[in-house]
KOLGU-393955 format. One line per 5 residues: number of its first residue (from 0); their letters; for each residue x, y negated, z of N, C-alpha, C. Coordinates in pm, 1 decimal. Layout:
BEGIN
NUM = A = X,Y,Z,X,Y,Z,X,Y,Z; ... .
***
This chain:
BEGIN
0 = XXXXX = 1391.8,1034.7,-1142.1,1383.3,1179.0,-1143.6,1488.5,1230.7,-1242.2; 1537.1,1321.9,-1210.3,1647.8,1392.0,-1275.5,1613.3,1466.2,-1348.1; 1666.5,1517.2,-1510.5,1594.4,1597.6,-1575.8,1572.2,1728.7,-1535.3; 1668.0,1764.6,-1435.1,1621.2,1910.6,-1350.9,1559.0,1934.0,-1302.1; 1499.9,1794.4,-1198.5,1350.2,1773.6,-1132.7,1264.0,1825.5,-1258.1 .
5 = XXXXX = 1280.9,1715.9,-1358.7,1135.5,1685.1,-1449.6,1124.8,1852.2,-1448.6; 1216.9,1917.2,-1497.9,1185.8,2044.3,-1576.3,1111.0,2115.3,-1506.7; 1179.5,2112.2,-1337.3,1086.9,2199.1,-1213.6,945.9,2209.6,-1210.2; 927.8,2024.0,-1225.6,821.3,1950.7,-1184.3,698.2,2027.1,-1326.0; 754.5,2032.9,-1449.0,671.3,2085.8,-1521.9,622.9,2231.6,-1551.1 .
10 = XXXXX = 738.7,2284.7,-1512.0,746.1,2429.5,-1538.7,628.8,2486.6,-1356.4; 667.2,2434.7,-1301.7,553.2,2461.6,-1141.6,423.3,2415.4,-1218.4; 356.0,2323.5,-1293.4,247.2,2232.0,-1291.4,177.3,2345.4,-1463.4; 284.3,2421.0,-1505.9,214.3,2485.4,-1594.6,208.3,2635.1,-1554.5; 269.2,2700.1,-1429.4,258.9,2773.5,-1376.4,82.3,2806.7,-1313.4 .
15 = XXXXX = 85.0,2631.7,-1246.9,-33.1,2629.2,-1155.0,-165.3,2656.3,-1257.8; -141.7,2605.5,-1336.2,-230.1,2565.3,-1451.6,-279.5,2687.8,-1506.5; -211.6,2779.2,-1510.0,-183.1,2930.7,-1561.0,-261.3,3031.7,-1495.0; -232.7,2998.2,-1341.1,-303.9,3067.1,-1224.6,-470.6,3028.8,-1174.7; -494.9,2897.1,-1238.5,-620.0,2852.6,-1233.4,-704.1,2917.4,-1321.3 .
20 = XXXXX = -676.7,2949.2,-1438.4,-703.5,2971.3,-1586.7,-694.2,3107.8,-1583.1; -657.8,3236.6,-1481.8,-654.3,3309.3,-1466.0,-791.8,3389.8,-1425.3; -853.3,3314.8,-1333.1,-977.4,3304.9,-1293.4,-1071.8,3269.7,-1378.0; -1079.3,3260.1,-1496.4,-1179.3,3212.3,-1615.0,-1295.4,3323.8,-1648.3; -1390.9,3279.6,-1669.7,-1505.8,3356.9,-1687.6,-1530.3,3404.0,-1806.0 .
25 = XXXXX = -1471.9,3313.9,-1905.1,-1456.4,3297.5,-2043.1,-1333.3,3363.6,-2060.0; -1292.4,3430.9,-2196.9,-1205.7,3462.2,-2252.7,-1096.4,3363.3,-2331.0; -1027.0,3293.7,-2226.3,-938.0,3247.8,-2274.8,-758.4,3327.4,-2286.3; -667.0,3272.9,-2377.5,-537.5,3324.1,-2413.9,-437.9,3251.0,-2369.1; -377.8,3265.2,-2244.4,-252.4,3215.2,-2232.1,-143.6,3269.9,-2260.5 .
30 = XXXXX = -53.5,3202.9,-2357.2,105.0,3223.0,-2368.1,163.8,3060.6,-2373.1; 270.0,3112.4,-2257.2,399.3,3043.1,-2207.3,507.4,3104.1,-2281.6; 584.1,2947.3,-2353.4,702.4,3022.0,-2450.9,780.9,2859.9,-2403.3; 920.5,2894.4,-2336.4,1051.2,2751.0,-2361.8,956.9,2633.4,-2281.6; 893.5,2635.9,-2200.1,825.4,2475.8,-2131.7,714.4,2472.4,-2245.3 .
35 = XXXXX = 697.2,2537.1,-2286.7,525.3,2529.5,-2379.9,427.5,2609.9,-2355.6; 302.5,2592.9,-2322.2,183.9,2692.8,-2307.4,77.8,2619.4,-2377.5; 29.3,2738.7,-2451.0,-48.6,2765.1,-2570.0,-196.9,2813.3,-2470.0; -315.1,2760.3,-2491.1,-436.7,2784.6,-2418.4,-540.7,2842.4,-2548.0; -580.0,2929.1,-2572.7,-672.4,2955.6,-2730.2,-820.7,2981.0,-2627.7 .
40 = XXXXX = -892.0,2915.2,-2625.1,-1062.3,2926.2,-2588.4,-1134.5,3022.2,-2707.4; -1212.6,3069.5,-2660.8,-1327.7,3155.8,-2684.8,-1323.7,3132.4,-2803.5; -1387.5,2991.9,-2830.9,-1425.3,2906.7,-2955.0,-1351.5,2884.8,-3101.0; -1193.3,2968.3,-3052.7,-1069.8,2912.6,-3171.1,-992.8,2788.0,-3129.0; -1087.2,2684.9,-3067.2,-974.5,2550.2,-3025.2,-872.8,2607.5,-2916.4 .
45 = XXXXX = -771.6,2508.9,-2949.6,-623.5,2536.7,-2852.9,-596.5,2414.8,-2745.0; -576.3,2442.8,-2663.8,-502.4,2306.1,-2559.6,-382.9,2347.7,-2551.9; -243.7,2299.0,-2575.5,-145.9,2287.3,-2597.9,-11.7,2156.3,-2516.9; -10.7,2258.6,-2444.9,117.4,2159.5,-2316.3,223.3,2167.3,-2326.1; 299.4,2025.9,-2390.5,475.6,2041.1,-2397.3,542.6,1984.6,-2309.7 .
50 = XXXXX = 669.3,1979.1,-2265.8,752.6,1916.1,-2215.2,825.4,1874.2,-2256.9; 850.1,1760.9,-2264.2,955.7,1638.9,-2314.1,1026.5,1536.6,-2291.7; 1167.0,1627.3,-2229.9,1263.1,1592.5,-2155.0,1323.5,1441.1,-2186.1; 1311.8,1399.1,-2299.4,1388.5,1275.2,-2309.1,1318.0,1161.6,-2267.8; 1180.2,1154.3,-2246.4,1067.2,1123.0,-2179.7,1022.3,1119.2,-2059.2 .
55 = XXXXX = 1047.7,1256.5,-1997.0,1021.7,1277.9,-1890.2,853.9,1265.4,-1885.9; 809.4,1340.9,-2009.2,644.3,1343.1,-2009.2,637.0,1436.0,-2021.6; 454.5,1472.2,-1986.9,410.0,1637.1,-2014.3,337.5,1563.3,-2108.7; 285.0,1615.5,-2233.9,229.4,1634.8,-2364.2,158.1,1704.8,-2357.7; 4.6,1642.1,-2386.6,-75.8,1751.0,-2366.2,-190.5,1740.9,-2543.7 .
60 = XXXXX = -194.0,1854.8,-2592.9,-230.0,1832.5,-2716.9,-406.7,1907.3,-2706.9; -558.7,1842.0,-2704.4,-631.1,1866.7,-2712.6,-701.3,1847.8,-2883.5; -840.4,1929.4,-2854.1,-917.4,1937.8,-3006.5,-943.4,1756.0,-3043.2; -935.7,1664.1,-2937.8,-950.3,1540.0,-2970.8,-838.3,1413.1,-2950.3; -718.7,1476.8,-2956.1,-621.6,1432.0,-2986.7,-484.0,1436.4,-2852.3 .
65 = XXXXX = -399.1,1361.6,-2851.1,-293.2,1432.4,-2769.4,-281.6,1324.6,-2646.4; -219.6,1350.4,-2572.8,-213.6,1249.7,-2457.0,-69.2,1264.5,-2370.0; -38.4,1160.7,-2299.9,144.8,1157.9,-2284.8,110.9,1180.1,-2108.3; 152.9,1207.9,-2022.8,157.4,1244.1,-1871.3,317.9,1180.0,-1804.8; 280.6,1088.2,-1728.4,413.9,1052.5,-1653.5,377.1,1130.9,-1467.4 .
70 = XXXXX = 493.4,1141.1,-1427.1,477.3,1194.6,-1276.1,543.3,1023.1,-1188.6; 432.6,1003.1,-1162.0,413.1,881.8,-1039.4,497.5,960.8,-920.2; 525.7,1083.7,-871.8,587.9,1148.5,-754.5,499.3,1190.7,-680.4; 358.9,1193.0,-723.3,278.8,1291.9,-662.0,226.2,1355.1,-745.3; 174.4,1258.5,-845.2,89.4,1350.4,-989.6,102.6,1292.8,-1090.6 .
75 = XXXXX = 46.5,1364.4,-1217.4,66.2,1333.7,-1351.8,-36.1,1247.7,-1383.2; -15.2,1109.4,-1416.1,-112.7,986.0,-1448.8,-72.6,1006.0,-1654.8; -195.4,959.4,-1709.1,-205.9,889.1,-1858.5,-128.8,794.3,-1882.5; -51.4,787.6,-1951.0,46.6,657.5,-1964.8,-73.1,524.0,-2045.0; -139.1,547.9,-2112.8,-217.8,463.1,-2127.0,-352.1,437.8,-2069.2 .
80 = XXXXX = -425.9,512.3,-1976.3,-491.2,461.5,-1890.2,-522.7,512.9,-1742.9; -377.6,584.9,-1710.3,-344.6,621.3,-1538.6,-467.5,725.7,-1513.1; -500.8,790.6,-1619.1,-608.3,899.7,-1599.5,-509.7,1017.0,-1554.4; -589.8,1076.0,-1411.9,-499.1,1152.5,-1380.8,-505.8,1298.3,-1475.1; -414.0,1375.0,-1462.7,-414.4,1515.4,-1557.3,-481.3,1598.1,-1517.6 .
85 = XXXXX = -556.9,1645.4,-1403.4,-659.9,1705.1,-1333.5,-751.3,1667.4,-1419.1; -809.6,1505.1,-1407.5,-893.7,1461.5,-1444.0,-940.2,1531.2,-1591.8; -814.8,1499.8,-1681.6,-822.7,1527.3,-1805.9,-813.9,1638.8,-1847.8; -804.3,1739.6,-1781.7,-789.8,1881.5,-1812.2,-950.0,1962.3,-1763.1; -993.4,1893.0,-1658.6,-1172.2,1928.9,-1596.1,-1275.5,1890.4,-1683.9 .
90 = XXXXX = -1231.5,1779.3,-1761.0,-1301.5,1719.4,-1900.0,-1328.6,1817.1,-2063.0; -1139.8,1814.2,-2048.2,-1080.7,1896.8,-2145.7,-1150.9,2033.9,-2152.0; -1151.0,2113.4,-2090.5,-1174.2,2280.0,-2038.2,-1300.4,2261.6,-2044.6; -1436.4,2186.5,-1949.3,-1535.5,2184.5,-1986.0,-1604.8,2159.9,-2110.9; -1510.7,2086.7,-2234.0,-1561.7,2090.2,-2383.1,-1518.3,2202.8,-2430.2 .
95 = XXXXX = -1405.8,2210.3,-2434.1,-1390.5,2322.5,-2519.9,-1362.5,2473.5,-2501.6; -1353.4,2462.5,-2337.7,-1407.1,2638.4,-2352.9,-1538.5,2639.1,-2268.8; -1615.6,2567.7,-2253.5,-1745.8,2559.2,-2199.1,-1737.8,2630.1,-2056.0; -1632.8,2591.7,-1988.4,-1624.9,2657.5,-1876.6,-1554.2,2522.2,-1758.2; -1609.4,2504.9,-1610.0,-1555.6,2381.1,-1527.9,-1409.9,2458.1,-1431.9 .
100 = XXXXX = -1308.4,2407.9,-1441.4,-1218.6,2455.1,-1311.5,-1168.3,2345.4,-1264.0; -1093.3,2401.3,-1097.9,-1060.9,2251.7,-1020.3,-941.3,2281.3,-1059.7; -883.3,2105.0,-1085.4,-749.2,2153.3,-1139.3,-696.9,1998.7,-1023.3; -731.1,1975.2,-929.5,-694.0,1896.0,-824.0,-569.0,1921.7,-781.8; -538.7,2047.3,-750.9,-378.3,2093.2,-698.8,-314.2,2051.5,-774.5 .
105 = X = -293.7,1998.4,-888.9,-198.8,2015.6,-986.4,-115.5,1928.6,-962.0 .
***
């Protein structure tokens, strides 16, 4: 993948992410700044998504620590245990803003 892909590939996947989170029942805060989006829940905790081009990972920074995302060419797997990013974000969102969304498209 080319870093122009990666960038597409991330900048669409935090778009989607954006538009899901739009629909929230809860009062959550999105800002998108440079390939970064900032998530602030109800609660004060943040979920925090970077892109990191020399990598070619999405970075995803939760209240219980951070996690690295590779794109297999369909979706974003855990580099250390192929957990997909759907997965970890339906987990994620249900702790800490006490709210469930499908994040399957992603």
């Amino acid at each position: 993948m080319t870093e122009s892909e990666f960038m597409s590939r991330v900048d669409a996947t935090l778009e989607r992410i954006e538009e899901i989170l739009d629909d929230a029942e809860t009062d959550l805060d999105c800002e998108s700044n440079g390939g970064m989006l900032t998530v602030k829940c109800e609660n004060g905790s943040q979920i925090i998504f970077t892109r990191q081009p020399p990598v070619k990972q999405l970075w995803v920074a939760t209240r219980h620590g951070g996690f690295h995302f590779d794109h297999d060419g369909k979706q974003w797997l855990r580099d250390t245990d192929g957990a997909t990013l759907a997965d970890v974000l339906q987990a994620t969102f249900t702790e800490q803003a006490g709210e469930s969304f499908d994040f399957s498209e992603i």
